[in-house]
N, C-alpha and C positions, 0 to 999 in steps of 0.2 A: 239180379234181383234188386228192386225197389227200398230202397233203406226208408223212407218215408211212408206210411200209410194214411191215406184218406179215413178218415174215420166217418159216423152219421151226427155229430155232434156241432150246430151250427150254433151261432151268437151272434145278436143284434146290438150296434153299439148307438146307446141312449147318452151317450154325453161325448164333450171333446174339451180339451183346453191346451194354452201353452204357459209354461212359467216365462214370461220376458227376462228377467231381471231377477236371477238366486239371489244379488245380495240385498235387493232391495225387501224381497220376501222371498217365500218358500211357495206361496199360493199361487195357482194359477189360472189365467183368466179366460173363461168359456166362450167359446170360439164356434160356429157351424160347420167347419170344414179343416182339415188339414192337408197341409202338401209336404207328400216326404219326399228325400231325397237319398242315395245314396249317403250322404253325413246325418240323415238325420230329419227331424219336423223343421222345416222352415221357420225360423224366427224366434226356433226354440233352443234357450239356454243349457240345455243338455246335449246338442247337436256338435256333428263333428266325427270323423274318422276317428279321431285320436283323443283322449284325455288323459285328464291329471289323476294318477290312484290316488284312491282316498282309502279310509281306517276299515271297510270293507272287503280290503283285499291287503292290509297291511302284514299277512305272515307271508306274504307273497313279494310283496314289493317295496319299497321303501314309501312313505307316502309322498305325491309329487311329481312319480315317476310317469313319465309318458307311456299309457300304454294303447289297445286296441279299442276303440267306445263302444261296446255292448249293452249300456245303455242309455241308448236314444231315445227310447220311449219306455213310458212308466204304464202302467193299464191296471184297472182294478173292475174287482164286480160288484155287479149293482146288490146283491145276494149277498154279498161275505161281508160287503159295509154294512148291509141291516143288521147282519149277526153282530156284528163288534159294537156297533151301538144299541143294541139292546141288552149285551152286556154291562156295557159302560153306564147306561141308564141314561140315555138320553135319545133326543126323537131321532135324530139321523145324523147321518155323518155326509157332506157333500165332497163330491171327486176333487174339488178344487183347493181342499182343505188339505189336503194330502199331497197336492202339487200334481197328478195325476194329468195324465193326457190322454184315454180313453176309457170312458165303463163300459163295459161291455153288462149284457145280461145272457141269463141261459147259457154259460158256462159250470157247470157245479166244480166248487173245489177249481178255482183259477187257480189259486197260488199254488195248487200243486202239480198240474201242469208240466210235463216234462221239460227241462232244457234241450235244448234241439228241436223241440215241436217247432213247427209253420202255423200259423194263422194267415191263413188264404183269402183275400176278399173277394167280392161279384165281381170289382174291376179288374183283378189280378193283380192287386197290390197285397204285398205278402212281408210278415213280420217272423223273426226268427225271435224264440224267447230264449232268453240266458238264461236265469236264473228268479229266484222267487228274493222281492224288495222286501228285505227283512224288517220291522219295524223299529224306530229309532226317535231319541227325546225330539227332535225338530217338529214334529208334525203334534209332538204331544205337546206343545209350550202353546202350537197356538191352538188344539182346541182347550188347554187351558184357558187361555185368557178368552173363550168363545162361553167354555164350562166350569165355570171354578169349581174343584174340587174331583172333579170326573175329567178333566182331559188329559192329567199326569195316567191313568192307567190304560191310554190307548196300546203302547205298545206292549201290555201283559197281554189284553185280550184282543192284538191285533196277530198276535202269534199265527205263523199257515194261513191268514187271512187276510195280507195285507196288498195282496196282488202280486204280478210282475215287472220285470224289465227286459227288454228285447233290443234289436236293432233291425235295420229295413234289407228283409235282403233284394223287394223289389219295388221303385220308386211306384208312387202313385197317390191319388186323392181319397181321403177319407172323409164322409161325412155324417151328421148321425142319420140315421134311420138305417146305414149301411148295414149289410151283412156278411159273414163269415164262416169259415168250415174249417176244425182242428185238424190237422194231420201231424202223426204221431212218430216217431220211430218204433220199431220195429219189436225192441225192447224193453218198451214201455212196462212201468209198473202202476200206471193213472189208477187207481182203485175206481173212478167214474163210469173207466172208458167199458169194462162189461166185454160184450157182446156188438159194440157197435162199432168195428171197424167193416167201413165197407169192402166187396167182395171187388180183387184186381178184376 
C-alpha cells in the first residue's frame, strides 16, 4: 500500500527568488527560474546536504552541530501573506522580504501542510516539506525599517502563516507560471484536504 496519496489539490507558483549572501542580507533576489539539485537551489545560501543547527532545533542539538539540510527551500503563499498584512495594516508583504524562494498560490493553509507531504511538479521535480518556518525577529527588523512601527508585529500575526521549508527529493527546473499537485500521507490531518484525495 501506497504511504503517499495524490490529492486534487494543485498550486501555481507566481514568484521565485534566491537569498545569495545570508550575511549580507536576509532578502532575496527574484529570479524566473530555479535549478535544484539534490543539495539543494543552485546558488542558493541555504543549499547543501548538510548544515550548521541553528536555535530551532537547539533541544535537539547543540547549536553548530552538523546535521541533515531539510531545509533547502523556504516557500510561502501568496494568500496567508495577504492575511498577515492586512493584519499588520499594511499593503502587502513581498516573498523576497521574508528571504523566501517560492509563493505559490491556491494552496489554502500552506503552513499547515503536513511534514512528509510531496509537492510534485508538471516536470517531475518534487519537494519534500519538513516542517512549517516558524516566524522569527529577522524578517521583522527589516519590514521594520520598511514599516516603522508595524514591522516588529510580523511574527505575532505571522503565526501558522509564515509558510514552509522542504528539501528536494527530485532534482529539476522550476519556474513561475509552473504548476503543482499536493500529495499527502496517508495520515494526514490537513483540515483543507476534505474530500479531495484522489481515487488510487
Amino acid at each position: 500500500m501506497s504511504l503517499l496519496l495524490p490529492t486534487t489539490i494543485e498550486a501555481e507558483v507566481v514568484w521565485l527568488g534566491r537569498v545569495i549572501d545570508r550575511k549580507q542580507t536576509l532578502a532575496s533576489t527574484p529570479v524566473e527560474c530555479l535549478s535544484l539539485g539534490f543539495d539543494g537551489i543552485v546558488g542558493e545560501h541555504h543549499g547543501g546536504l548538510t548544515r550548521r543547527s541553528c536555535t530551532r532545533v537547539k533541544r535537539q542539538y547543540p547549536v553548530g552541530t552538523e546535521i541533515r539540510n531539510t531545509r533547502q527551500v523556504s516557500l510561502v503563499s501568496e494568500e496567508e501573506l495577504a492575511t498577515v498584512a492586512e493584519a499588520m495594516g499594511i499593503a502587502g508583504i513581498k516573498p523576497e522580504w521574508l528571504g523566501a524562494n517560492i509563493a505559490l498560490k491556491s494552496i489554502a493553509q500552506l503552513t499547515y501542510v503536513p511534514p512528509a507531504s510531496r509537492l510534485i511538479f508538471e516536470s517531475g521535480c518534487s519537494l519534500v516539506v519538513d516542517t512549517e518556518n516558524t516566524p522569527c525577529r529577522h524578517p521583522a527588523a527589516l519590514l521594520e525599517e520598511l514599516f516603522p512601527g508595524a514591522g516588529l508585529s510580523f511574527p505575532k500575526h505571522a503565526r501558522g502563516r509564515r509558510g514552509i521549508v522542504g528539501w528536494v527529493e527530485r532534482p529539476g527546473r522550476i519556474e513561475i507560471g509552473d504548476r503543482l499537485r499536493l500529495h499527502v500521507p496517508q495520515w494526514s490531518g490537513y483540515p483543507p484536504l476534505g474530500d479531495q484525495l484522489r481515487p488510487s
